[in-house]
C-alpha positions in Angstrom: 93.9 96.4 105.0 96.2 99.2 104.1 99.6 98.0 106.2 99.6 94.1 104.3 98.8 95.8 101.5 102.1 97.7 101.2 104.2 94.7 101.9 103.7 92.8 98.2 105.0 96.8 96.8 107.9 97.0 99.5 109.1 93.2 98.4 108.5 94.0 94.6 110.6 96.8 95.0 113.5 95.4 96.8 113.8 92.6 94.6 114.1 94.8 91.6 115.7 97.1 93.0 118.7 94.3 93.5 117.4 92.9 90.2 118.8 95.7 88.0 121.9 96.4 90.3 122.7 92.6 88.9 122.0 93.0 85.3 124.3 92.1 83.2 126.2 90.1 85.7 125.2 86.5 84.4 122.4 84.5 85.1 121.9 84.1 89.1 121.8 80.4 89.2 125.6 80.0 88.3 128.3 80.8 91.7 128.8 78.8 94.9 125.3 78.1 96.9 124.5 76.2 99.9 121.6 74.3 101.1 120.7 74.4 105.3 118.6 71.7 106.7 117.8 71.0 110.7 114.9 70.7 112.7 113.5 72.6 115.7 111.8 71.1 118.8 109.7 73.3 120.8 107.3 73.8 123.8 104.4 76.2 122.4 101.0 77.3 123.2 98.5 74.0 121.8 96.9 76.5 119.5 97.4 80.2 118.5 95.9 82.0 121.4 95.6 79.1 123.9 96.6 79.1 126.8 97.8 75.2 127.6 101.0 74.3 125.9 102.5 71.5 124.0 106.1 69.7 122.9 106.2 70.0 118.7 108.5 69.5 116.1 109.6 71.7 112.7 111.2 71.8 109.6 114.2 73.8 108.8 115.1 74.3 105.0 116.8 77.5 103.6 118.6 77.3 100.2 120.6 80.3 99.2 123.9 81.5 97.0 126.8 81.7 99.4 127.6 85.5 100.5 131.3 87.0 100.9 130.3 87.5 104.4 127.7 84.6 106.6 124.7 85.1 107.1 122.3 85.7 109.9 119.7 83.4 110.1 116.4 83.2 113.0 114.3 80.1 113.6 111.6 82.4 112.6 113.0 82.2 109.2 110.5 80.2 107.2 111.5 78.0 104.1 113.5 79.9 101.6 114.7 80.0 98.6 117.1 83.1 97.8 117.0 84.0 94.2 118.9 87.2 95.5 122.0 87.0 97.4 124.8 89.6 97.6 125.9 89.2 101.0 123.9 92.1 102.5 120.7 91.8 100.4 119.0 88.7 100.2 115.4 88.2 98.6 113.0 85.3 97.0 110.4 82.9 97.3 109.2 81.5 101.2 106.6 79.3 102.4 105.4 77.9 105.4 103.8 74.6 106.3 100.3 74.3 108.8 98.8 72.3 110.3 95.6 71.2 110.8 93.6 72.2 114.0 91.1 69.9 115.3 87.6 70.7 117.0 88.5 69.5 120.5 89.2 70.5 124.1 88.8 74.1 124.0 88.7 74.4 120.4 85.2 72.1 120.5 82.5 73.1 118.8 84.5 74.9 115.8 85.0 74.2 112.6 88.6 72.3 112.0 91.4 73.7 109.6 92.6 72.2 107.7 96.2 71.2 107.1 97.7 73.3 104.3 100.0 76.5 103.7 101.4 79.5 102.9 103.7 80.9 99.9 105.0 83.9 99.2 107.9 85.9 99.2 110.7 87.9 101.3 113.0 90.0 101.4 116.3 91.1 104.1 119.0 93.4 104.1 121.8 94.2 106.9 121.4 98.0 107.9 124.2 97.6 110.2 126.8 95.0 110.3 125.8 93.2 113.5 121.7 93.7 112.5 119.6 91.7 109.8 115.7 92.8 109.1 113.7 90.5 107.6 110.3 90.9 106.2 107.7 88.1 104.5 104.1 88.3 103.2 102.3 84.7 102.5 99.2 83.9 101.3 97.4 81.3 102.6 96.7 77.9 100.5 93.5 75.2 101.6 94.1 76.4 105.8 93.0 80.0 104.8 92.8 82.5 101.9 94.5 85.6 103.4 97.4 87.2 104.0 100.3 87.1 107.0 103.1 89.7 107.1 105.7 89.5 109.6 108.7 91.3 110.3 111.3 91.0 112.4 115.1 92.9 112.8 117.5 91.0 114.8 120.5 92.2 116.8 123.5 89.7 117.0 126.9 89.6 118.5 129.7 87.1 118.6 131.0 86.1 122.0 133.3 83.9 120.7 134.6 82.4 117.2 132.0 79.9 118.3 129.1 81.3 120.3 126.4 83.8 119.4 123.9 86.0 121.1 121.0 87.4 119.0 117.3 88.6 119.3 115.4 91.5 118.4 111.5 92.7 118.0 109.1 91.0 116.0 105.7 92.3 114.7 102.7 90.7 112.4 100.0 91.2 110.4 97.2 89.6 109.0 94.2 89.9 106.6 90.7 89.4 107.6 90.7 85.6 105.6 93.4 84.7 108.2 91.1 86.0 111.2 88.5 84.5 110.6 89.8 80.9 110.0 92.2 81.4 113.3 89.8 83.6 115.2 86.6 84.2 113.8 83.3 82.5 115.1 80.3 82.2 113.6 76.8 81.9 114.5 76.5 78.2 114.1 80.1 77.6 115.7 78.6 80.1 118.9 75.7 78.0 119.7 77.5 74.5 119.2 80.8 76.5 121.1 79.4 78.4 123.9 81.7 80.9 122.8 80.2 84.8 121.7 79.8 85.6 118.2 83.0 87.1 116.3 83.4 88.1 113.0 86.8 89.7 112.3 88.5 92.4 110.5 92.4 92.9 109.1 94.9 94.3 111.0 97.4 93.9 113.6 98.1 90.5 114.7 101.1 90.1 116.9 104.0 92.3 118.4 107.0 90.7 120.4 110.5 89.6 121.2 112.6 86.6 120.8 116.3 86.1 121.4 118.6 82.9 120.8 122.2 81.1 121.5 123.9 80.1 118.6 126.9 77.3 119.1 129.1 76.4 116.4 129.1 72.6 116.7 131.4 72.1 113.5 132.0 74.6 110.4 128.7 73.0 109.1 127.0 72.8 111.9 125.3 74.7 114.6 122.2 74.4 117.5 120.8 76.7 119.4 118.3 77.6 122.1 115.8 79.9 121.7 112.8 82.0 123.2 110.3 83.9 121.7 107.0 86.0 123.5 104.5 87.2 121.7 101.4 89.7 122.1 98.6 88.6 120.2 97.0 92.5 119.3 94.2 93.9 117.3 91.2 91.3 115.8 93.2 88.8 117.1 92.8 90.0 121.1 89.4 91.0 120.7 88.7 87.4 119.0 86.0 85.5 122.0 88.5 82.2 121.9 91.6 84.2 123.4 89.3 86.3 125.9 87.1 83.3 126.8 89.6 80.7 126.5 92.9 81.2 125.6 95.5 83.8 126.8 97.2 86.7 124.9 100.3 86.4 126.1 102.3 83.5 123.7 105.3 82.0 124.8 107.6 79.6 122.9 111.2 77.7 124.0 113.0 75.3 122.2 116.0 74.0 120.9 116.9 73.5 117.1 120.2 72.1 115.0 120.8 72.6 111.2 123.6 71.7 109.0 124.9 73.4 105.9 125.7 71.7 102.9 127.8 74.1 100.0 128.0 73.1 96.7 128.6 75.0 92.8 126.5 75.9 89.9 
């Protein structure tokens, strides 16, 4: 699939790109970093593409040298690690945890995933002062062997020292080993199913919008609502478990806290 193919080169390139700007500076683990860590409780769709919804819980880890300016950060943000951090470029490593899916209700007569992951890496930069874009490619670990791309470019404005407005498109892509573990059904899981035949391709997975409310609790710490809407597009909308039985339209609320810790190298 040409368009998550170019992602690994446009990440490879930014990071160095902001890799030779810093030679000769000193090694990147020394300076003043800090270390974020919340959690985010949510009302989303029970599955991707269903349509009946369900109260979860998530993670929130981001670890990253300290800027001269603060960053933005989105709850769509997935576990980082910044070995890149000047303030207005910031690049490294991401993953994301997943979760299994189990053959029931809707989802009966398919094979289960299984729990697992994805790792890989991302990179964001500020093209304006009041917008961050942010772009990650992971690869899938025991839940799938493909790829996911997403990107996203965020908007945010203060409307006072302790209360921000933010949001902005969002748009994703995924390879055809995703599909098919998300979307794709086979023979065996159509007769057991009920559902039609579908055997995916790459491509287009997702384009949306999501916006948020940022409070300032303390200098450390901050919460926030949030809500995102997503439509699923491409193999993923053609896929006979969202026509059949799910919904294209994806919606997700929530609320979410973190608190920064800062600390020298």
């Amino acid at each position: 699939m040409r368009i998550v193919g170019t992602i690994p080169l446009l990440l490879a390139s930014g990071l160095m790109a902001v890799s030779t700007a810093q030679a000769g500076e000193g090694s990147w683990i020394s300076g003043d970093w800090c270390l974020t860590l919340g959690a985010t409780g949510l009302v989303a769709p029970n599955f991707e593409g269903g349509k009946k919804y369900m109260l979860s819980a998530q993670p929130i880890v981001s670890l990253g040298k300290v800027g001269p300016e603060a960053r933005f950060t989105s709850r769509n943000d997935n576990i980082s690690l910044a070995l890149i951090d000047d303030g207005s470029v910031r690049a490294g490593l991401t993953g994301k945890f997943l979760f299994s899916r189990d053959s029931k209700d809707e989802l009966k007569g398919l094979d289960p995933v299984r729990w697992g992951g994805e790792v890989g890496g991302f990179f964001e930069f500020y093209p304006l002062d009041w917008v961050r874009a942010r772009a990650e490619l992971r690869h899938g670990i025991r839940a799938h062997n493909g790829f996911v791309a997403d990107i996203a470019a965020d908007a945010f404005y203060d409307i006072t020292p302790t209360v921000r407005i933010s949001g902005g498109p969002r748009v994703s892509f995924a390879s055809s080993g995703y599909f098919d573990a998300y979307y794709g059904v086979s023979a065996k899981e159509a007769a057991a199913s009920g559902l039609s035949e579908y055997h995916p391709g790459g491509g287009l997975k997702s384009t949306g919008l999501g916006g948020a409310i940022t409070w300032k609790v303390t200098e450390p710490m901050t919460a926030s609502v949030f809500t995102e809407y997503s439509r699923l597009m491409g193999p993923a909308a053609d896929s006979s478990l969202v026509k059949e039985r799910g919904d294209r339209n994806q919606w997700t609320v929530g609320v979410l806290t973190t608190y920064r810790f800062n600390f020298s190298m």
